[in-house]
N, C-alpha and C positions, 0 to 999 in steps of 0.2 A: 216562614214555616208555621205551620197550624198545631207542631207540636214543641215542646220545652227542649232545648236539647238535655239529654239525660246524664250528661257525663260533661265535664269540665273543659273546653276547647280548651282555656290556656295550658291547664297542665299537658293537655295532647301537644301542642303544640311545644311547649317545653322539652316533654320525652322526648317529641323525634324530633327534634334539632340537635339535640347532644347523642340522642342514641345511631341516628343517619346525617351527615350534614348532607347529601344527595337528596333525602328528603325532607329537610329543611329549606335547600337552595329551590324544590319544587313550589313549598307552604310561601316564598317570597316572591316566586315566578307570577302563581297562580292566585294569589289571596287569600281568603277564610273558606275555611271548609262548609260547602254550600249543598246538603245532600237532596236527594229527589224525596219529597214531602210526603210520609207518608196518609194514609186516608183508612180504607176500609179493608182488615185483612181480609176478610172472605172476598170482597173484588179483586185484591190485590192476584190472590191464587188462582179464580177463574180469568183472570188476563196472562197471568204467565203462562195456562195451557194452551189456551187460545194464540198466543204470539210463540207458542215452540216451532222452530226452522219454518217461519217466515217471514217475508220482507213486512218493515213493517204496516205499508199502506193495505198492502193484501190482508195482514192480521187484522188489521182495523178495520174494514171493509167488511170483512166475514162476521167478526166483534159484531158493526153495530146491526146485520141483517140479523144475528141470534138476539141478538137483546130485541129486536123491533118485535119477531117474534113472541116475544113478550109484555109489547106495548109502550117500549121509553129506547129508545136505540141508545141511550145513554145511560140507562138503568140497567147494573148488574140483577140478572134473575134469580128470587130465590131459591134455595134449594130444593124445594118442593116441586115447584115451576122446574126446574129443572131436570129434575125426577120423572116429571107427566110428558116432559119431550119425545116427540115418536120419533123410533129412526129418519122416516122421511120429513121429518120438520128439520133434523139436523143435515139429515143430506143437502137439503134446498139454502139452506143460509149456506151453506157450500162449508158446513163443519165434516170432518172425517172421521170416520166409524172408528178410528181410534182415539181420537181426542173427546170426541162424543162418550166413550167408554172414560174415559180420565175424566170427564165431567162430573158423571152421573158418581163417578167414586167416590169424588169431594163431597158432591152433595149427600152422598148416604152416608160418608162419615158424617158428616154435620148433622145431618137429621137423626142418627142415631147418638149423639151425641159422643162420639169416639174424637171427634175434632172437635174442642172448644177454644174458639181464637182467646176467647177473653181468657183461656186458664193457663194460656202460651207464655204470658207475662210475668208468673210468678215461678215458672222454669227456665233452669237454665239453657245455655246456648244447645248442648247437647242430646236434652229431651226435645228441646224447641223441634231440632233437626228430625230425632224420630218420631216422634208423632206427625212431622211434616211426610217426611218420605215412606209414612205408610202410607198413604193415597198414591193407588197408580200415576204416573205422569207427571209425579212432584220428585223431583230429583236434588241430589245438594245441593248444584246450584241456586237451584230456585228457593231451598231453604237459607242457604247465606244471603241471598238478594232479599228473602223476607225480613232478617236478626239484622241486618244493616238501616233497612228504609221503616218496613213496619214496628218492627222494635226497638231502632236505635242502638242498640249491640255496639259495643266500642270496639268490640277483638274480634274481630271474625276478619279473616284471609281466606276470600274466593280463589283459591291457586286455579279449579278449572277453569275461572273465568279467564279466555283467552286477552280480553283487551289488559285485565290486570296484567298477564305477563309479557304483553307486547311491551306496556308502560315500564316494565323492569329493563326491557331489552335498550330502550329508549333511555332511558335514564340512566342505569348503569354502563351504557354501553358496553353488551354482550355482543357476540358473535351473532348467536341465536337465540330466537326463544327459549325462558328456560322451561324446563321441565314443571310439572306441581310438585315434586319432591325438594328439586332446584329453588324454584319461589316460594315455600315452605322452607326455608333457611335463608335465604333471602330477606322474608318477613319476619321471623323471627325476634329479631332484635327491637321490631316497632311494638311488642307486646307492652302494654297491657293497652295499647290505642292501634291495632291493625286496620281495623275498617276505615281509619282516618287516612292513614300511608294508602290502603288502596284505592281511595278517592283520588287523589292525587296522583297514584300510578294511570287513572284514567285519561288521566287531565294530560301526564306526560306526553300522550300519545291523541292527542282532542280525541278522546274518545267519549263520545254521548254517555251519558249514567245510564246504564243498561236498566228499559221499565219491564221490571218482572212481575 
């Protein structure tokens, strides 16, 4: 990983062995906790809009035709650049006039400096989240998958994210899916290391680290 982990694996793994032995028998199953690495928040948040309800070859496809657009199909555009985008440059990379609209938000927050990533760091989990979810198309989830990978956040419990409560159903052996209120007591008990249990609830079920 390119970054330090910011919080103590052993004592995480301490807590939740004595606080779940279910998610302890997972930390034995699965091995050390291995998260998706984070990089550049400002890429991080134009990729999550970019991959909202699609497959991901199709998101990737459309990704690198808007970024060619701008000259690096590998290169996140700036926000500037992204500002000067005419509708029909977005239509042609095959972006939709509503995600295009989520685009251009991010970038005016950033260019007006309303979104400073670097000021993200010295807030907590719960400013992080509102200053996240005031850009159109940034939604909690996409704010917990930022305080997990971009921040390292030790406590965060994505209860919408579906594959975490699939991993509950898996593991706990549920009936059903639980509810986010249901896996919000569920999780509970893994505080003050949640983001660590819900790696591991992915794992329950192989489910990919979701790239947001």
């Amino acid at each position: 990983m390119p970054r330090r982990m910011r919080f103590s694996l052993r004592s995480a793994y301490a807590h939740l062995r004595e606080a779940d032995p279910v998610v302890g028998a997972l930390i034995e199953e699965h091995g050390p906790y291995r998260p998706r690495p984070g990089g550049d928040p400002y890429a991080s948040m134009v990729r999550s809009i970019m991959f909202q309800q699609l497959a991901g070859a199709a998101a990737r496809a459309i990704q690198r035709r808007f970024f060619a657009l701008h000259g690096d199909e590998e290169r996140t555009p700036e926000p500037g650049a992204i500002l000067a985008t005419s509708d029909e440059e977005f239509r042609g990379a095959g972006v939709s006039r509503q995600k295009a609209s989520y685009l251009r938000d991010l970038a005016q927050h950033c260019v007006d400096g309303a979104l400073d990533f670097a000021a993200l760091e010295a807030l907590d989990d719960a400013e992080v989240i509102e200053r996240l979810t005031a850009v159109r198309g940034i939604g909690e989830w996409s704010a917990h998958m930022f305080l997990m990978f971009e921040l390292g956040r030790p406590d965060v419990l994505p209860v919408g994210d579906l594959g975490v409560r699939k991993g509950m159903q898996a593991a706990y052996g549920l009936p059903e899916t639980p509810t986010p209120a249901r896996a919000r007591e569920i999780g509970a008990p893994w505080a003050p290391y949640r983001t660590v249990a819900s790696w591991y609830m992915w794992r329950a079920v192989e489910t990919i680290t979701p790239e947001a």
